[in-house]
C-alpha positions in Angstrom: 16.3 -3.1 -20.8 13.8 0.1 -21.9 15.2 2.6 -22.9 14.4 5.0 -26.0 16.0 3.8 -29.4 18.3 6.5 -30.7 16.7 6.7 -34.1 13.8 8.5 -32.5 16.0 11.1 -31.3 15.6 13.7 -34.1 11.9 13.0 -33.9 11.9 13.7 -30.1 13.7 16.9 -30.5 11.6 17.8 -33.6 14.3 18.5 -35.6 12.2 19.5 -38.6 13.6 20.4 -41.9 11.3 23.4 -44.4 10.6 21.7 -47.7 8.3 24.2 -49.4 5.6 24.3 -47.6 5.4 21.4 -45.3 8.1 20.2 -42.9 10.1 17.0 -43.0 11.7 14.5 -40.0 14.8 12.3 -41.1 14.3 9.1 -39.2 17.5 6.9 -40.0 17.8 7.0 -43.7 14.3 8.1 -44.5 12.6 11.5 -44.9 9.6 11.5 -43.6 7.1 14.5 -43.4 5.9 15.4 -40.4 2.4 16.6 -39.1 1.9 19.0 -36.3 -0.7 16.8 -34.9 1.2 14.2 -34.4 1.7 12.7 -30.8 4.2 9.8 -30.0 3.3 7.3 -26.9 5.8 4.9 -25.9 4.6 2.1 -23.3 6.5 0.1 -21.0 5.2 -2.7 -18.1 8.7 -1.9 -16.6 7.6 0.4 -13.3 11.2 1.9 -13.3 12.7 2.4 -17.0 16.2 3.2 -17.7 16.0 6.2 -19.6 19.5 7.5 -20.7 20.0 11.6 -19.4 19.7 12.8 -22.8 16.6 11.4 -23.7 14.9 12.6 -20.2 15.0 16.2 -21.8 13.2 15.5 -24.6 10.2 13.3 -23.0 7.8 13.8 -20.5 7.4 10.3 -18.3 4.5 9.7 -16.8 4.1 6.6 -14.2 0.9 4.7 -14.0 2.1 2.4 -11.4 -0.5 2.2 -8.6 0.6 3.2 -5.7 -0.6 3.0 -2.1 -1.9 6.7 -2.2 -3.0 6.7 -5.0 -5.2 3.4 -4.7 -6.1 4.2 -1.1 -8.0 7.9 -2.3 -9.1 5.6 -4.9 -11.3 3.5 -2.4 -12.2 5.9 0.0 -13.7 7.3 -3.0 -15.4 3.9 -4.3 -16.9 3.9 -0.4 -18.0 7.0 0.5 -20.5 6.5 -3.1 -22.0 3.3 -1.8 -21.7 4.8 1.9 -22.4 8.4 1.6 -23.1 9.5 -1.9 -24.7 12.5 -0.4 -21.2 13.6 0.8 -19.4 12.9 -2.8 -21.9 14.7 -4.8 -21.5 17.7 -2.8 -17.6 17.6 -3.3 -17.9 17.0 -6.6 -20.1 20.2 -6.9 -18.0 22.3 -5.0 -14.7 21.4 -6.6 -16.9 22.4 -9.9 -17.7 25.4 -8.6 -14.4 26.2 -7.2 -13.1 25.5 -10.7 -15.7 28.0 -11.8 -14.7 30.4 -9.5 -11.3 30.5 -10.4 -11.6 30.9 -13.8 -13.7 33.8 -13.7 -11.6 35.3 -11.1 -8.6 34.8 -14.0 -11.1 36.3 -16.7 -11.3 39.2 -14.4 -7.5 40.0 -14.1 -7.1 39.4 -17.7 -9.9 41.9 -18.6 -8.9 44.3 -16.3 -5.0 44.2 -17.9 -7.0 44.5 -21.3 -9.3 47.7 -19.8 -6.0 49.2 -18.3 -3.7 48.3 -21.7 -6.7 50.1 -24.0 -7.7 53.1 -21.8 -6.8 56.9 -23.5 -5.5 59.8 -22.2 -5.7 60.5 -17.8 -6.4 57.2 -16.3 -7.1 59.3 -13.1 -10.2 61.6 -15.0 -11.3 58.6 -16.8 -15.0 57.8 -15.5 -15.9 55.1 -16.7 -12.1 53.6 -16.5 -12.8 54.0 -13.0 -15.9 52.6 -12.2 -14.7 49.8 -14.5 -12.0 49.6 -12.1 -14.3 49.1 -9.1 -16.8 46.5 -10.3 -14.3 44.1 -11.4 -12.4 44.7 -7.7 -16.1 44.4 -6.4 -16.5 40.8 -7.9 -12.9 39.7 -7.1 -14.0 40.6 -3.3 -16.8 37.9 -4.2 -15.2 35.3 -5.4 -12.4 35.4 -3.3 -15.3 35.4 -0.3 -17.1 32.5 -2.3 -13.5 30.5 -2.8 -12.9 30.5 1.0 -16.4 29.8 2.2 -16.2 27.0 -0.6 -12.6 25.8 1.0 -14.2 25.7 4.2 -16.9 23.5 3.6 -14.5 21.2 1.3 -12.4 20.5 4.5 -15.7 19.9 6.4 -17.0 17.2 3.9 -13.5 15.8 3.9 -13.6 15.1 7.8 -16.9 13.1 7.3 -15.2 11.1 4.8 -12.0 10.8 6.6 -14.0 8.7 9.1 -14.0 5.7 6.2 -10.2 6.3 5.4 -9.2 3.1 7.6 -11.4 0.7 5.1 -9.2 2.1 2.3 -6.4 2.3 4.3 -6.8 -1.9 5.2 -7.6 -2.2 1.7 -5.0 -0.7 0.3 -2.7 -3.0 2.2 -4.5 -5.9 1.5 -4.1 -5.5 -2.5 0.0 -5.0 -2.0 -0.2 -7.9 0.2 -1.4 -10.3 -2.7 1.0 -8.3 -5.5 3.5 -9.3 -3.4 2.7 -12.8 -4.5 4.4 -12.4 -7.8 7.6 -12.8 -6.4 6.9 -16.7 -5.3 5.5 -17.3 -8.6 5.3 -15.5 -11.6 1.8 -16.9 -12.2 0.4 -15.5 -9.3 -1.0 -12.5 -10.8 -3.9 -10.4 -9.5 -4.7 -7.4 -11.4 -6.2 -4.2 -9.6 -9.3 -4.7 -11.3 -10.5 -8.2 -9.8 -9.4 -6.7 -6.3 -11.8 -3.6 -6.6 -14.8 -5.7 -7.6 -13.9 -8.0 -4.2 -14.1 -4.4 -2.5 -17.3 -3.7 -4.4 -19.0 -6.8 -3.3 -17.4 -5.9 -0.1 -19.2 -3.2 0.3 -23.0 -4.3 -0.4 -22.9 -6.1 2.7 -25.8 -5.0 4.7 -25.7 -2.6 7.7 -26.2 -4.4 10.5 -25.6 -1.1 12.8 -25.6 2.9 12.2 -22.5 3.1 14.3 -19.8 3.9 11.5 -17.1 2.2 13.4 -19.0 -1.0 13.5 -19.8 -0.4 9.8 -16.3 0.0 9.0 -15.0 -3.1 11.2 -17.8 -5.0 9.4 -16.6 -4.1 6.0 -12.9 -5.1 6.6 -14.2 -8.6 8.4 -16.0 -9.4 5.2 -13.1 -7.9 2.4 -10.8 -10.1 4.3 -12.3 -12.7 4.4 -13.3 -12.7 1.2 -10.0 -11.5 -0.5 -8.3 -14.7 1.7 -10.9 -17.0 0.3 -10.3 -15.6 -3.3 -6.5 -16.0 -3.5 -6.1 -19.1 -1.5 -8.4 -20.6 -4.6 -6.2 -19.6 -6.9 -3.1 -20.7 -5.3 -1.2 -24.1 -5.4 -2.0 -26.4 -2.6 1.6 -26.5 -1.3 1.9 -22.6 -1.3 -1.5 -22.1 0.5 0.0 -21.9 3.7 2.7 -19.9 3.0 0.1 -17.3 1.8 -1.6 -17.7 5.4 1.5 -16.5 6.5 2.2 -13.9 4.7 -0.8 -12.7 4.6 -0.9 -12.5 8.1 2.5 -10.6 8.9 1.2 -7.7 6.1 -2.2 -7.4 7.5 -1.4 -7.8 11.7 2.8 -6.8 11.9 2.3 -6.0 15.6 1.9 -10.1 16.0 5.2 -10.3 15.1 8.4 -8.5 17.4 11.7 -7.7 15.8 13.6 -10.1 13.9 11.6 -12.6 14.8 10.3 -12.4 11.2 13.8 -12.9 9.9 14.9 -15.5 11.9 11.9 -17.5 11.2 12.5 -16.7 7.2 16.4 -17.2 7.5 17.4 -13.8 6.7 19.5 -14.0 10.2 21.4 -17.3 10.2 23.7 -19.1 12.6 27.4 -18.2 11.2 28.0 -15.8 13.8 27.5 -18.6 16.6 29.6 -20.7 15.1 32.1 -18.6 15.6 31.8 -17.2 18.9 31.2 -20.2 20.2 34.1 -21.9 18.9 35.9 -22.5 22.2 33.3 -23.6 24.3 31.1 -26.3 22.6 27.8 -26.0 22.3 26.9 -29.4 23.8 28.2 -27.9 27.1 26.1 -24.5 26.8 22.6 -26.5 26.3 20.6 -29.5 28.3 21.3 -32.8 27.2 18.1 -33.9 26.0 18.0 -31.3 23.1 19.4 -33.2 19.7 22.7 -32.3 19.0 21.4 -31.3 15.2 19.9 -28.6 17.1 22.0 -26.7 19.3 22.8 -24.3 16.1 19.4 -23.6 16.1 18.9 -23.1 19.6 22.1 -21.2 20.3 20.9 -19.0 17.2 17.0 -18.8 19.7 19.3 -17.5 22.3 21.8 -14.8 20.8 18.3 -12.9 18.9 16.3 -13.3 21.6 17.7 -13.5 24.9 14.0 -12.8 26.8 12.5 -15.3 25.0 15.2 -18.2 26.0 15.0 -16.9 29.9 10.9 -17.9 29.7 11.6 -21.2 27.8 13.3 -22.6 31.2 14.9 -25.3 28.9 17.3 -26.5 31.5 14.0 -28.0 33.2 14.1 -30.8 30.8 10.9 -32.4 33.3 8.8 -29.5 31.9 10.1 -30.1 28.6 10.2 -34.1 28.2 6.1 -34.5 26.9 7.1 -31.9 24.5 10.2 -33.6 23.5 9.0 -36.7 22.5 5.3 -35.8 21.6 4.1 -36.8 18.1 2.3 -33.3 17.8 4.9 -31.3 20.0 3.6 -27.8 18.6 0.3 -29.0 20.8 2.4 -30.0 24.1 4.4 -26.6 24.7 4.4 -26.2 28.7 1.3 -24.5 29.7 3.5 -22.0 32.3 5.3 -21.6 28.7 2.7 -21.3 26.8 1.2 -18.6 29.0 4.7 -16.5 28.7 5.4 -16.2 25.1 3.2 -14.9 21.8 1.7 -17.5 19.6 4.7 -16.9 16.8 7.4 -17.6 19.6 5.8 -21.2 19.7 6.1 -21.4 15.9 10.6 -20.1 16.3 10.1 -22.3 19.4 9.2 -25.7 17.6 11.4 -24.4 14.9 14.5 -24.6 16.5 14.2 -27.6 18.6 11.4 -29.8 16.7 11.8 -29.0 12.8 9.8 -32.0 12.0 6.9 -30.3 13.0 7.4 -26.7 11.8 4.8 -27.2 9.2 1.7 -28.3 11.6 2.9 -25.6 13.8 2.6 -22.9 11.2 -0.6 -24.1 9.9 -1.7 -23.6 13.9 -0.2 -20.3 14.1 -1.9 -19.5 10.6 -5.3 -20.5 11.8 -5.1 -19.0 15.8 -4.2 -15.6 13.7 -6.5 -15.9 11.2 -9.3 -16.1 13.3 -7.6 -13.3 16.0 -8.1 -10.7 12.8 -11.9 -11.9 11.8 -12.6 -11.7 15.3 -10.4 -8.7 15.9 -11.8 -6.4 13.4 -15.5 -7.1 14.0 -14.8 -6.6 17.8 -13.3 -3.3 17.8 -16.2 -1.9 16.2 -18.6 -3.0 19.2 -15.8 -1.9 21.4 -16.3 1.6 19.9 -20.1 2.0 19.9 
């Protein structure tokens, strides 16, 4: 666990001892002298450290984790200078001269405190007090007027780059996508760095349109693309898929309803029919040619999402029998089915009744909404021209 070792305590507090002229630190059983100039860092890869109450007052913490605010004005930035470095210059040089501004404006009050603190006798028959008085209230006038005029055209060149804030906003979510990765294995480790050189290359595509939209669309087609092709190298052959998948649900969410995520994951399970179905068997609730291994499964299908089971039509077991005894079932859903429910209700559909085929059913569901996003992105920036 961090934390802040106790022995630096003294040190933190600066609880200096006068020898002579130069001051002293005790730092466990040693005296050592101590230098004004001297500045303590302490590191940690921990994002959340435990540091104890009474250390808190003594340090300043200071988080470097990114964070999706953070990296997302970060890449609108890193666009709008391949895009439009006309517009980022120009804030650049009005944020300087705001800066400007501001400190002269704080030169002025402190002068005029100075003027008023010095001045001699009547401050009322002083002339030159006075007129003093006037041209510093004069110039504050201006660079108030120049501070709002430079205000106003800030939030103008911020609306002409707000028009690229859904690249960085896709990106953004794209890079916590892949950290996410982490968590499946500790090797799969992608640091910010490699992700904004993807972006960069990203973004010397060429323009193939001076629409925006269609700029933008074009831009996330190609950083998806590419950031799928990336990771998917670097990945394990048996946990290529489940990127797919993942990578999917972050990017596309509204492909997915609710819970259907969780029961396909196994976050909701079956317990709860067990039990309420404990006095009516389940054979008697379900057709006859679904396997008896499977009625947890399907009873589980029908307590989550009782829309979905009404479209199945399962008690047709006709409509059901080339499914039930295909080799590639995931292919041989019922058309009128088919038609009915979203492609990721045929994945929880195979899932609960033909397990042996969940995999090739994913990897169609993976490659179906792969190609919906490619085809997705680049579309809606036609739609808009």
């Amino acid at each position: 666990m961090d934390g802040v070792e106790p022995v630096l305590y003294p040190l933190l507090r600066r609880d200096l001892m006068a020898q002579g002229p130069r001051y002293v630190v005790q730092i466990g059983d040693k005296v050592i002298d101590y230098n004004e100039d001297f500045r303590l860092f302490l590191a940690t890869r921990n994002p959340s450290p435990f540091i104890p109450p009474d250390a808190k007052s003594v340090i300043t913490e200071v988080n470097f984790t990114t964070t999706r605010a953070g990296l997302r004005g970060q890449l609108l930035a890193l666009t709008i200078q391949q895009e439009k470095p006309e517009l980022e210059s120009k804030k650049t040089k009005l944020l300087q001269q705001e800066e400007e501004k501001k400190i002269q404006l704080a030169q002025l009050e402190e002068s005029l405190l100075e003027t008023l603190a010095t001045a001699q006798g009547n401050i009322l028959e002083n002339k030159e007090l006075i007129e003093s008085l006037n041209q510093t209230k004069a110039s504050s006038a201006l660079i108030q007027q120049s501070l709002t005029e430079s205000h106003r055209l800030q939030m103008s060149l911020d609306q002409e780059r707000d028009a690229y804030l859904p690249l960085a906003e896709t990106a953004s979510k794209m890079y916590f996508v892949i950290t996410d990765l982490s968590k499946i294995n500790n090797m799969y480790r992608f640091s910010l760095a490699s992700f904004l050189r993807l972006f960069h290359r990203a973004l010397q595509t060429e323009q193939e349109s001076e629409s925006t939209d269609v700029r933008i669309s074009t831009l996330e087609s190609h950083l998806k693309n590419m950031v799928y092709e990336y990771i998917c190298r670097s990945l394990f052959k048996a946990d290529q898929l489940m990127f797919a998948l993942h990578f999917v649900k972050g990017m596309n969410p509204e492909l997915f309803q609710e819970n259907e995520w969780d029961v396909f994951t196994g976050l909701i399970v079956g317990d709860m029919v067990r039990k309420t179905d404990s006095q009516k068997s389940l054979r008697e609730q379900f057709p006859s040619w679904i396997d008896q291994e499977r009625l947890i499964a399907v009873a589980l299908l029908k307590s989550t999402f009782p829309v979905l089971y009404q479209y199945l039509c399962l008690n047709d077991s006709d409509l059901w029998l080339t499914f039930s005894h295909s080799s590639c079932c995931e292919q041989e859903i019922p058309p009128p089915i088919a038609k009915k429910i979203s492609l990721f209700q045929q994945v929880l559909v195979v899932q609960a009744l033909r397990p042996d085929r969940l995999q090739s059913a994913m990897a169609a569901f993976a490659s179906q909404a792969l190609v919906y996003i490619w085809i997705n992105s680049w579309m809606d920036g036609w739609l808009d021209r």
